[in-house]
N, C-alpha and C positions, 0 to 999 in steps of 0.2 A: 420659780423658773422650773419648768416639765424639765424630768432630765436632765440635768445637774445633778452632780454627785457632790457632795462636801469633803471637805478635806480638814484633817483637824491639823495644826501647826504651833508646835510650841516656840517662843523664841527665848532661848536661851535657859530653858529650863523655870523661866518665871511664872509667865503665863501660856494662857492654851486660851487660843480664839479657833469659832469654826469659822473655815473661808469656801464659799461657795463659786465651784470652775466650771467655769461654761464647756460646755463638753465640745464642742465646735477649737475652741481654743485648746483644749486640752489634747483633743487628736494635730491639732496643727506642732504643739510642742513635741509628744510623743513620737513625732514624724521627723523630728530633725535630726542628722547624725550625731551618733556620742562624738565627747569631747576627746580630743588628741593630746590632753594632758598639758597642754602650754607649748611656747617657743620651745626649742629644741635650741640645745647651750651653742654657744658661738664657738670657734672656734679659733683662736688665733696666732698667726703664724711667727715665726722667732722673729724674723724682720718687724712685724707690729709690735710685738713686746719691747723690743729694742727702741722701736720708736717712744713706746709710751713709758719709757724707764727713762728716757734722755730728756723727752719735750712736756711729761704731764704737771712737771712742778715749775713750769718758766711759762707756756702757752695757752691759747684758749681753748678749754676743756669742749667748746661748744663745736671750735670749728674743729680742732681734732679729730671728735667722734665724728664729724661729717667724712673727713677726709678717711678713717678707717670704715665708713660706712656701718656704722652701729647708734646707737643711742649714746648719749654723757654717758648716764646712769652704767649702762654695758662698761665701758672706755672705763671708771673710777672703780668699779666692782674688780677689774681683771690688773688695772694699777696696782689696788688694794692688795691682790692675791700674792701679784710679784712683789713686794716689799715689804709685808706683813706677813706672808708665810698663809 
């Protein structure tokens, strides 16, 4: 392919393959904005903590997090903070 530059890529220190980037594709990646680093952490207010200290070991974890508007996964992590330390 005219124009194509290669790219060498190790994975994981094992091996080294060359991978050849289509340069069309490579200016389209180039062109997208940097990354913002992930979600930005939740916040949550003393009345939600208080919620999820009363109702996270009797209810459903599922509809919970709906009703605090976060993920389970969010809702068990901030559980885990307040009771675990």
């Amino acid at each position: 392919m005219e124009g194509s530059r290669t790219k060498t890529q190790q994975g994981g220190g094992k091996t080294t393959r060359s991978v050849t980037i289509d340069p069309e594709m490579e200016a389209l990646f180039d062109a997208l904005p940097e990354s913002k680093g992930g979600t930005p952490a939740r916040v949550f207010t003393p009345e939600e903590d208080a919620l999820l200290l009363k109702y996270w070991p009797v209810k459903n974890k599922e509809q919970m997090a709906k009703l605090l508007k976060c993920h389970p996964n969010t809702a068990r992590k901030r559980y885990k903070e307040l009771t675990e330390g």
